[in-house]
C-alpha positions in Angstrom: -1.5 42.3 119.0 -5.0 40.7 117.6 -5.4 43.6 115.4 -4.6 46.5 113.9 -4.7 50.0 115.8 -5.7 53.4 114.1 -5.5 56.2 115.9 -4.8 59.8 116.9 -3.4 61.7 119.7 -6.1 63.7 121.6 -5.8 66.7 123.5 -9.4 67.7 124.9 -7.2 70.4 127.6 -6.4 72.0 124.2 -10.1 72.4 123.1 -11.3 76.1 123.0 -14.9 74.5 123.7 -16.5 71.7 125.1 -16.5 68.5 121.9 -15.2 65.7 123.8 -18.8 63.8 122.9 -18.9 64.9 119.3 -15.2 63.9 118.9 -15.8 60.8 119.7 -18.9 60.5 116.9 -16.2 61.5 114.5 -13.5 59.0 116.0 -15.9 56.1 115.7 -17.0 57.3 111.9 -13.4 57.4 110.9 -12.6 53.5 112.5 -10.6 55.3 115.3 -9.3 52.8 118.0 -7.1 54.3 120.2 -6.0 57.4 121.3 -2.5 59.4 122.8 -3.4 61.3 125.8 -1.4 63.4 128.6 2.3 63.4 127.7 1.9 67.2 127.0 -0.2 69.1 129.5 2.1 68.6 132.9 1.1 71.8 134.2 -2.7 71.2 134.0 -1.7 67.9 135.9 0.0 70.1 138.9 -1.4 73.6 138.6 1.3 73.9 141.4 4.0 72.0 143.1 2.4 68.6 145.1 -1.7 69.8 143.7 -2.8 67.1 141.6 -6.2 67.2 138.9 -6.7 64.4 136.9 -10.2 65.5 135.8 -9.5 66.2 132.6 -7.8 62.4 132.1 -10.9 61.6 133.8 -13.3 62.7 131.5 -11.4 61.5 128.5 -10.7 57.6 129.8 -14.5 57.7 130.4 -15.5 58.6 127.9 -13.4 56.1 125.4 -14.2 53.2 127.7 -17.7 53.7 126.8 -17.1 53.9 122.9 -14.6 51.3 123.3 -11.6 53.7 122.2 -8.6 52.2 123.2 -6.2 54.7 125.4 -2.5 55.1 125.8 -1.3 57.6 128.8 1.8 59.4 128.5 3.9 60.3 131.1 4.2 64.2 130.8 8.1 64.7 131.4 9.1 66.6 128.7 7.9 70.3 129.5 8.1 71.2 132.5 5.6 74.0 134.5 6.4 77.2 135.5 6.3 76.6 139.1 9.2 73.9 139.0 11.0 76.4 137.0 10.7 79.7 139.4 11.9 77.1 142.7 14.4 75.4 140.8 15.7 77.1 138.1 18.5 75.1 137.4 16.0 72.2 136.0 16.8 74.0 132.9 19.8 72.6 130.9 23.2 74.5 130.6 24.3 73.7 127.4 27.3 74.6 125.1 24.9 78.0 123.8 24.5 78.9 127.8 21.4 78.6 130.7 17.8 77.2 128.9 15.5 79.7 129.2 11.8 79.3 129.9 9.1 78.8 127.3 10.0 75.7 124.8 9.6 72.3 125.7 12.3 69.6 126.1 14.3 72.5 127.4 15.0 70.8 130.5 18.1 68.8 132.6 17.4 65.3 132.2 20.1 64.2 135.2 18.9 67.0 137.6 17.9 65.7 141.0 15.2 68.2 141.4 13.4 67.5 138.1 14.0 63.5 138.5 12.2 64.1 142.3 9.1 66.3 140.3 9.2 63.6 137.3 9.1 60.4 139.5 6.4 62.1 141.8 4.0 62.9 138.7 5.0 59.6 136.4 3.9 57.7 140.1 0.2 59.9 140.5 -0.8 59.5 136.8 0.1 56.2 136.2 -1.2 54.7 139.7 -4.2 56.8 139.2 -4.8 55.6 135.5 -3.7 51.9 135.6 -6.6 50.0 136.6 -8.5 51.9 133.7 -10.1 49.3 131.5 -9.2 52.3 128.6 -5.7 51.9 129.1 -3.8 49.4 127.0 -0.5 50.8 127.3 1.8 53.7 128.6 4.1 56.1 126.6 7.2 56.9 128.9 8.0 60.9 127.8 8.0 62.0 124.5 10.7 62.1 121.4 13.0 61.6 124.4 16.7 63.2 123.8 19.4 64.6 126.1 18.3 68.3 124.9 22.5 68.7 124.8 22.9 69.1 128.8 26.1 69.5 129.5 26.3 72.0 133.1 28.4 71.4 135.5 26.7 68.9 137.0 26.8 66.7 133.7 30.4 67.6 133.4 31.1 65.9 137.0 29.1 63.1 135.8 31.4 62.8 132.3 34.6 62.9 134.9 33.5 59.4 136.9 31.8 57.8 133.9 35.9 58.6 132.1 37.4 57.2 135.3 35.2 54.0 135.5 35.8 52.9 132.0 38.9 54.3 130.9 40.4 53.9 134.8 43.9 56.1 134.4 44.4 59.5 133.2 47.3 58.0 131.2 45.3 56.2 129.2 42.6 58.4 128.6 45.5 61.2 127.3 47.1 58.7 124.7 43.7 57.0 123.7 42.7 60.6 122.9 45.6 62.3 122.0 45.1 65.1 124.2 49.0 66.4 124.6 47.6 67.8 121.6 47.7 71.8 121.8 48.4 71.0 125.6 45.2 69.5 126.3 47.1 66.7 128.5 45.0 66.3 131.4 47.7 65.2 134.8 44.8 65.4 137.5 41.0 64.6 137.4 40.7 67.7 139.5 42.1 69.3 137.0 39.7 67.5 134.2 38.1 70.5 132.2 34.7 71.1 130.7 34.5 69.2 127.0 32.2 71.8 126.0 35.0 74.1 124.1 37.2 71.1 123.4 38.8 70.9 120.3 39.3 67.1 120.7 37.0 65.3 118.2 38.1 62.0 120.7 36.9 63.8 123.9 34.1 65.4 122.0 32.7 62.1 120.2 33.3 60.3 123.8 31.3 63.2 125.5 28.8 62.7 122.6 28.4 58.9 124.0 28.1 59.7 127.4 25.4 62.1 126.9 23.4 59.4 124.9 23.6 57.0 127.8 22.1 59.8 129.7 18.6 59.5 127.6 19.1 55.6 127.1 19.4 55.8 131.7 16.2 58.8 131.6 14.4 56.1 129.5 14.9 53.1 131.6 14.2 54.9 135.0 10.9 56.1 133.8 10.1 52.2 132.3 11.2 51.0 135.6 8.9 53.2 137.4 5.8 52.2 134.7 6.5 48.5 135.3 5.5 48.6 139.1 1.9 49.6 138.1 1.2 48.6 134.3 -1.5 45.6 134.6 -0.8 42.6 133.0 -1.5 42.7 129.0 -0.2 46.2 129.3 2.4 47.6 127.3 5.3 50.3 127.5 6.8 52.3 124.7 8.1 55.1 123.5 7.9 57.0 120.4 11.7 57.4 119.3 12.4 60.3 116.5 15.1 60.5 113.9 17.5 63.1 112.9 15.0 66.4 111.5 15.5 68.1 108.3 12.1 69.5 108.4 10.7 65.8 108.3 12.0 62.5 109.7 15.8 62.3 108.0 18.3 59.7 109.6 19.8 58.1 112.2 19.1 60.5 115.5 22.3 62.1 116.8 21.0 61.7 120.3 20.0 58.5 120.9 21.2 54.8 120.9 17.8 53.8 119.4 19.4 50.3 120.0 20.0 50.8 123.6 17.3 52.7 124.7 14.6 50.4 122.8 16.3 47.8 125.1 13.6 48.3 128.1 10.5 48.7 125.9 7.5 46.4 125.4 7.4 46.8 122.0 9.2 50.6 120.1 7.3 53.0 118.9 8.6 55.8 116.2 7.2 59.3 115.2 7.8 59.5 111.3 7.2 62.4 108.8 8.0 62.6 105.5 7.3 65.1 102.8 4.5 65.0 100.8 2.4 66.2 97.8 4.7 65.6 94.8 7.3 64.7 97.2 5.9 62.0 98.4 8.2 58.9 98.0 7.7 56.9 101.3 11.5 56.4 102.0 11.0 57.7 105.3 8.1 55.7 105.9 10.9 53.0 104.9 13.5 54.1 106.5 11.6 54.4 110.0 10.3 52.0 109.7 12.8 49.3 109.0 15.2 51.0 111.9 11.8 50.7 114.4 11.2 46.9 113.7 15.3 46.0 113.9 16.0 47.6 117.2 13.9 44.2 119.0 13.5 42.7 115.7 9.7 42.6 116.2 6.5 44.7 115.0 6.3 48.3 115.9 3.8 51.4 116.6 3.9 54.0 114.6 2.7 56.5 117.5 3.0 59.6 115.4 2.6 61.0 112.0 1.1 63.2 109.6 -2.5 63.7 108.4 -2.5 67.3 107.2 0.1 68.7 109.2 2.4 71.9 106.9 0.4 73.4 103.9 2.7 71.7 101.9 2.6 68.5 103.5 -1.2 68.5 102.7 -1.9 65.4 101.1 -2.9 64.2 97.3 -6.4 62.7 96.9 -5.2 58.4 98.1 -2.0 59.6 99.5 -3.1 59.3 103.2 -4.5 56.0 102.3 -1.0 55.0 100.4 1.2 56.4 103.8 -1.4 54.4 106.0 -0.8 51.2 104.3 3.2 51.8 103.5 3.6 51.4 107.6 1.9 48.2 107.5 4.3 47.2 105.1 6.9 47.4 107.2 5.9 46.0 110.0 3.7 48.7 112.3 0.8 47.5 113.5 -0.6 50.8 114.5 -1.0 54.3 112.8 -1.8 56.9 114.8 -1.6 60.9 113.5 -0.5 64.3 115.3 -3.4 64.9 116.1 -6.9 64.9 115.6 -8.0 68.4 115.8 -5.8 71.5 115.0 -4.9 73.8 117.3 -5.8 77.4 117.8 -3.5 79.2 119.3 0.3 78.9 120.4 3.4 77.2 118.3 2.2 74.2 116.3 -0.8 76.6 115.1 -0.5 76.2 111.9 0.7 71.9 112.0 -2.7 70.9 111.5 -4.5 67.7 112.3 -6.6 65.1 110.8 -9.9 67.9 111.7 -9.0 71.4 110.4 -9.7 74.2 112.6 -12.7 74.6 112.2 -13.6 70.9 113.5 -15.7 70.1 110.5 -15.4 67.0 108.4 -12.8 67.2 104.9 -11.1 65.5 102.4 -8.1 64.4 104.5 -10.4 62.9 107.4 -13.3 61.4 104.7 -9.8 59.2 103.3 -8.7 58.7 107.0 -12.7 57.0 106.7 -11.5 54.5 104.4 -8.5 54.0 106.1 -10.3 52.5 109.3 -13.1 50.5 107.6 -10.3 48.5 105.7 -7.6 48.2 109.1 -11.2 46.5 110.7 -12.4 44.9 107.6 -8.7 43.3 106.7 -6.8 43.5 110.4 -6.6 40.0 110.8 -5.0 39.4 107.4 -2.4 42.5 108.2 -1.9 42.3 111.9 1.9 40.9 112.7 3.2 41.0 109.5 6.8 39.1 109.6 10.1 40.0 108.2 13.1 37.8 107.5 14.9 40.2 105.1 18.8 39.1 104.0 20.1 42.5 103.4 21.0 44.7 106.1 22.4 48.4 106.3 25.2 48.5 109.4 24.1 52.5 111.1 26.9 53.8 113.9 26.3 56.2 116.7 29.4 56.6 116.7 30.9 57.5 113.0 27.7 59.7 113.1 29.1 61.7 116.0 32.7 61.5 114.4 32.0 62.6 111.0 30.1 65.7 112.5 33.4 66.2 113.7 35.2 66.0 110.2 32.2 66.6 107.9 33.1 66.3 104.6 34.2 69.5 102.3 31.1 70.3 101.0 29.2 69.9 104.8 27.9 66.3 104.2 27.2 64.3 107.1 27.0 60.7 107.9 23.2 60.7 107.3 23.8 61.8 103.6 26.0 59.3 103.3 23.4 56.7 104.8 20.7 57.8 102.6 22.2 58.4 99.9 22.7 54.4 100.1 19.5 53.1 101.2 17.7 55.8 99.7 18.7 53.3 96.4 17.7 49.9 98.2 14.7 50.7 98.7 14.2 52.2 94.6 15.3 48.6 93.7 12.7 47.1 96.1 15.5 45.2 98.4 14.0 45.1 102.1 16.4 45.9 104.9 17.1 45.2 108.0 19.5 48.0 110.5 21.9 46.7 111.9 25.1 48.1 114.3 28.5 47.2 114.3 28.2 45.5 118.0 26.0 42.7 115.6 26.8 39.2 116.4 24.8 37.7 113.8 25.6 38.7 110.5 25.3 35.7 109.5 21.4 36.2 109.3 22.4 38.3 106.3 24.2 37.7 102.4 24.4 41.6 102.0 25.8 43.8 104.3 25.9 47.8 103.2 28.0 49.7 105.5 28.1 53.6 104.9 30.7 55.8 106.4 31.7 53.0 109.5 34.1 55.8 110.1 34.6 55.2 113.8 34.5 51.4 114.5 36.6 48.9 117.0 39.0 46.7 115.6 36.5 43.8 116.6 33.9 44.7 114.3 36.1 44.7 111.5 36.8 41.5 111.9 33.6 40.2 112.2 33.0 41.8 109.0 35.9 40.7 107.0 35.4 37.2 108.5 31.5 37.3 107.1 32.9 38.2 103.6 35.6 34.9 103.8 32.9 33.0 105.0 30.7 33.6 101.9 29.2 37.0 102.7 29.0 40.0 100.8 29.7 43.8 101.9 29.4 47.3 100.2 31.5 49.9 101.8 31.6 53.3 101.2 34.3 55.8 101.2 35.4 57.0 104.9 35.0 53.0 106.2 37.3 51.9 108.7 39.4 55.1 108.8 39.7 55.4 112.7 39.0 53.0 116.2 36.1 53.9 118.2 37.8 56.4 119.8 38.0 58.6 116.5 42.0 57.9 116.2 42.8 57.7 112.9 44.8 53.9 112.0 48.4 53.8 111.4 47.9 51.3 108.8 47.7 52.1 105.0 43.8 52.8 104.8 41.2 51.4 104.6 42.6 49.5 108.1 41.5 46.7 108.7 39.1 46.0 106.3 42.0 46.2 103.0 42.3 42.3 103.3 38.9 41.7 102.3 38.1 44.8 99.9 42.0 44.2 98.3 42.9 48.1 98.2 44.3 50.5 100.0 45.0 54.2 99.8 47.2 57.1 101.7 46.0 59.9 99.7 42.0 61.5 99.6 41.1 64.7 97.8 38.0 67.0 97.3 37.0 66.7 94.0 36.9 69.3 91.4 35.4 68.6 87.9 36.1 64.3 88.2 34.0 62.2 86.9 34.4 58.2 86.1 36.4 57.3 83.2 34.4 56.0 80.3 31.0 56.0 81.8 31.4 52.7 83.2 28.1 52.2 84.5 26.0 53.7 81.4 25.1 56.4 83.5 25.4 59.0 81.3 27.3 62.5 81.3 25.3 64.2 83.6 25.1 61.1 86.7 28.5 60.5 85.6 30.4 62.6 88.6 31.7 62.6 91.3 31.4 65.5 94.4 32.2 65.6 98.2 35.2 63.2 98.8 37.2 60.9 96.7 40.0 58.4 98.4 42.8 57.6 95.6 42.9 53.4 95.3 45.6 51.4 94.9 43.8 47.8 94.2 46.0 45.0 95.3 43.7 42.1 94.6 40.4 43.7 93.6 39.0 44.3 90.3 38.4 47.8 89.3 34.8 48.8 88.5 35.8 52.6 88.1 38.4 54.3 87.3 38.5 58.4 88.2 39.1 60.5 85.0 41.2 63.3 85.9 44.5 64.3 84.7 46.3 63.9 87.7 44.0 61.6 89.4 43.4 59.5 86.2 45.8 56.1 87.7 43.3 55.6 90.9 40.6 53.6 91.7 37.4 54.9 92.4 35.1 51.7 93.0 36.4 48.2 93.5 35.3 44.8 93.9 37.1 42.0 95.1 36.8 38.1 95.8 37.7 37.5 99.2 37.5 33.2 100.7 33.7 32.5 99.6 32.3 36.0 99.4 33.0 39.6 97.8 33.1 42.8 98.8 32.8 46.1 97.0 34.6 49.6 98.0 33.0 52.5 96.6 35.9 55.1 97.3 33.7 58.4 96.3 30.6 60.1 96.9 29.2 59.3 93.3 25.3 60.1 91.9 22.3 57.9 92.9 22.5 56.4 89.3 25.9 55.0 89.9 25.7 54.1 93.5 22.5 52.2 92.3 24.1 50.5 89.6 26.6 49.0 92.1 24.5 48.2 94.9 22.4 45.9 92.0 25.8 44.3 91.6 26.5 43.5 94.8 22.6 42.4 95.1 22.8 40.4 92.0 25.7 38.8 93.5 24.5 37.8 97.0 21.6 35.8 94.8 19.4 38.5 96.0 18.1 39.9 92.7 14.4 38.4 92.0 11.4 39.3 90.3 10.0 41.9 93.2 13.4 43.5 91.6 12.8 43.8 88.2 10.0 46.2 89.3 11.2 49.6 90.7 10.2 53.1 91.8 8.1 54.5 91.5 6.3 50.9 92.1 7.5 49.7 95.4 6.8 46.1 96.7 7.4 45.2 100.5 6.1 41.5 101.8 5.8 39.4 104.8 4.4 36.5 106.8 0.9 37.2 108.2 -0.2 35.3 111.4 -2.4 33.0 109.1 1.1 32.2 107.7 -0.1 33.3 104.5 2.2 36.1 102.5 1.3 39.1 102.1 2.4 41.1 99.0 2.3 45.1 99.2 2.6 47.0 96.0 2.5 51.0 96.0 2.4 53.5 92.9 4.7 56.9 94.4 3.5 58.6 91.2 0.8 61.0 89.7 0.0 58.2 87.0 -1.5 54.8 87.1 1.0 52.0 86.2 0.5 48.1 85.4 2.6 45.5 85.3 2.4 41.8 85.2 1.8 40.2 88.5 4.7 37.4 89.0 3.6 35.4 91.9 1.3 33.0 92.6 -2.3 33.5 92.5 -4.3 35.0 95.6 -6.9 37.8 96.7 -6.0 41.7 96.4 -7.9 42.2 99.2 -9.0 45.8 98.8 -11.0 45.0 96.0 -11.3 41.0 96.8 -10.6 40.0 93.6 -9.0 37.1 93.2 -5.3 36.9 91.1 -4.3 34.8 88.7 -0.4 34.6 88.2 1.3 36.3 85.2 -2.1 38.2 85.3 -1.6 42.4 84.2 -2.7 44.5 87.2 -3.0 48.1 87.3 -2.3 50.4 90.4 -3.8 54.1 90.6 -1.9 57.4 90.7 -1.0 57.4 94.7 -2.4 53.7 95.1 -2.1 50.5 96.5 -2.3 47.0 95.9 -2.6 44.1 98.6 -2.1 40.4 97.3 -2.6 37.5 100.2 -1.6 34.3 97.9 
């Protein structure tokens, strides 16, 4: 891209008068470039089944055209009308609670013949009818696409031949998964049942799979279909979620992010995060640096929030520090839900950059700012690259098999990987995402692998070989435990990985009242604990960092490191407090010679960098706080270029409460 894009999505068939002219004064005030249209309003598109109006696409691509307001269409799969509904009602997905039911979106079965027929027939009209726009830059295939947990009977017969091409035999499908447990040996693929009331976490975890190649399939159909009519200098995209906690959380359940990003231009990612005094921009992070790995490129940040929840209303400079935290990982567009708020039905009360009244505010006088610096610095910010040398490894697959076997106290694998990177990213170490499939590890001197719970024998050797062959690796606690196919190792634990973390262990317990004996990472008493899980060590070459203090428990391990060929890795048997986890992750960076001066600053001062195109670097630095903070600028000299001074090294800046510094040296 040749420069930045700011921008909102735009729904003029949600407007309760005619604005679209005024909107667009307002859009060109605020530096607005580009706009998300049409993924949402299928049934205005076909008022009934084979009726087309575009009018109201119509209007809007005219209209930006002539205030040179870039456009992205959407294809508007993902709520269905009510006339596909009452002539097929089996469009809806069956899933493990029973039949869908009318009324939500994204409610739908993604595999079902009749909706594929409806979806290819309206993806085909728009697109051909839009694509020789001069509005239209790009095309967004569906929305926050998922497999909405179909599993009917049609789904289930699909699950049977995708078991029989890649497992081929019944027999091995039975011992891979261990299903003569509780007599759920299957002797006959006639006779192959429903996984939706298995007990099997194997089966289940497999299903789990399946279902995710489903969306990853959906998504590439619908690209496929885009390709045959996008123009060159077009793009397609699609704006990928995460797991949702009430904001953007972890890695999504649903999707292979890597897999499905596979047919894409370039990813886009919908990120929300909370804000107000909550505001810490690890989601902003987190998204991020999962949206830029999956092709290892710049991204679009196709949704987030400009007012949104009452809660999530933002600080005075926050909307400008979110705006400019993207950038800093590598988008290269910003674009809000939405630009006005809406009046009536269930995101009421999620309100946009405009209030509901339409009238100019706080929130949309920043969003002001926001533009007049993307087009005043765009070229200096644009393309921002990435070479990072620490990487977090992030599983599909031990996600779906720890749901299976959460731990005691109901923590999933996403606690487990934020509670992890959460602490990178306070230590200002940039990260790449990487899976267990990687080939190239060597790219990397850190690896941090949380909770690789279900993992192939293959990967474990890559891993141990890129510790002999000088690398270094943190692993949590529940690493290595079973293959891919969520059966547990026969080998003392960790598996495969004990020759280059020198432990093992045959007993885990939930801990009650345990801390770590002596403070050994100066923690103090309260950080000093331990909760969720705990794995009893035995080291056999490693040096112990921690011991547990316990009566009983007192002998074991709790975290280890160990020197293994040219390289070290570290075992971190427990679920500990941030504190310690972040005082061993510093080890392990201090020891893969990744510990610099952008690390002797931390949170609530953040610093992210890259490459520009000019090949100049660019140097972010946020303040997450409600007070202004200085520090002494370590780099060489260059131009903050908000302000345009010039910066001399060693020099004693100051950032606001909620600001932002931008060095180019």
């Amino acid at each position: 891209m040749e420069k930045l894009l700011y921008g909102v999505a735009y729904y003029d068939e949600y407007m309760p008068y005619e604005r679209l002219d005024e909107d667009i004064r307002m859009m060109k005030e605020a530096g607005i470039n580009v706009v998300r249209i049409a993924e949402s309003t299928w049934s205005t598109h076909e008022p009934q089944n084979g009726e087309f109006d575009f009018s109201s696409v119509n209007r809007v691509l005219d209209a930006m055209h002539r205030a040179d307001i870039h456009v992205i269409v959407g294809t508007p799969t993902y709520a269905v009308p009510t006339w596909m509904v009452k002539e097929h009602p089996d469009v809806l997905a069956v899933t493990a609670r029973g039949p869908g039911l009318y009324g939500s979106r994204q409610n739908m079965d993604i595999t079902n013949p009749a909706y594929l027929f409806y979806a290819e027939r309206m993806i085909r009209k728009l697109i051909g009818h839009v694509k020789d726009h001069p509005a239209v830059i790009g095309y967004q295939t569906d929305n926050e696409t998922k497999h909405y947990e179909t599993a009917g009977p049609n789904v289930q017969l699909q699950f049977v031949k995708y078991m029989r091409d890649t497992f081929k035999s019944l027999d091995n499908i039975n011992q891979l998964f261990g299903l003569d447990y509780w007599s759920n040996r299957i002797n006959s693929w006639e006779d192959f049942p429903s996984v939706i009331g298995t007990i099997n976490g194997s089966l289940g975890a497999e299903f789990a799979k399946f279902q995710r190649k489903l969306t990853t399939d959906f998504l590439a159909w619908q690209v496929s279909i885009v390709n045959e009519y996008k123009r060159p200098g077009q793009f397609v995209t699609q704006n990928f979620d995460f797991e949702w906690r009430g904001y953007s959380y972890g890695v999504q359940p649903s999707v292979d992010h890597f897999a499905a990003s596979d047919p894409f231009d370039i990813v886009g990612v919908d990120i929300y995060h909370p804000s107000q005094d909550d505001l810490t921009g690890i989601e902003i992070s987190f998204g991020g640096d999962i949206a830029r790995s999956l092709k290892r490129q710049n991204y679009l940040v196709v949704e987030t929030q400009a007012q949104a929840f009452p809660h999530w209303t933002p600080y005075p400079g926050q909307l400008r520090l979110q705006a400019f935290s993207h950038l800093a990982s590598g988008a290269n567009m910003v674009a809000y839900w939405h630009w006005h708020s809406i009046h009536n039905s269930a995101e009421t009360y999620w309100k946009g950059l405009l209030s509901h009244d339409f009238k100019p505010n706080p929130v949309y006088d920043e969003a002001k700012t926001i533009g007049k610096d993307f087009d005043r610095l765009g070229k200096h910010l644009v393309n921002l690259r990435k070479r990072n040398r620490a990487a977090v490894m992030v599983s599909n697959e031990a996600l779906t098999a720890i749901g299976w076997f959460k731990l005691p106290d109901g923590k999933t694998y996403n606690d487990v990987v934020r509670w992890m990177y959460d602490e990178l990213y306070k230590m200002n170490v940039e990260c790449d995402f990487i899976q267990p499939s990687c080939e190239r590890l060597d790219d990397y001197r850190l690896i941090v692998v949380p909770a690789l719970y279900a993992v192939s024998d293959e990967a474990l050797e890559r891993l141990n070989a890129f510790v002999k062959n000088g690398g270094n690796v943190v692993y949590s606690f529940k690493s290595g435990f079973t293959s891919e196919f969520v059966k547990v190792r026969t080998t003392n634990q960790p598996g495969i990985i004990h020759e280059a973390c020198g432990v093992n262990y045959s007993m885990f317990v939930e801990p009650k009242n345990v801390s770590l004996k002596d403070d050994p990472f100066a923690v103090g008493q309260q950080a000093n604990t331990v909760s969720s899980w705990m794995e009893l060590l035995t080291p056999t070459t490693a040096e112990v960092l921690a011991y547990y203090d316990h009566p009983h428990w007192g002998k074991y391990a709790a975290i280890t490191r160990n020197r293994y060929g040219q390289g070290c890795a570290f075992y971190i048997g427990c679920m500990t407090s941030a504190a310690v986890v972040n005082r061993v992750l510093k080890n392990a960076v201090q020891e893969a010679g990744l510990w610099g001066t952008d690390q002797e600053l931390a949170f609530p001062v953040i610093v992210k960098s890259g490459i520009n195109s000019e090949d100049r670097r660019i140097r972010y630095y946020f303040n997450y706080s409600e007070h202004p903070v200085s520090f002494n600028y370590p780099h060489a000299s260059g131009e903050e270029l908000l302000s345009g001074r010039q910066i001399s090294g060693g020099q004693q800046l100051e950032i606001d409460r909620w600001g932002v510094l931008i060095m180019m040296e």
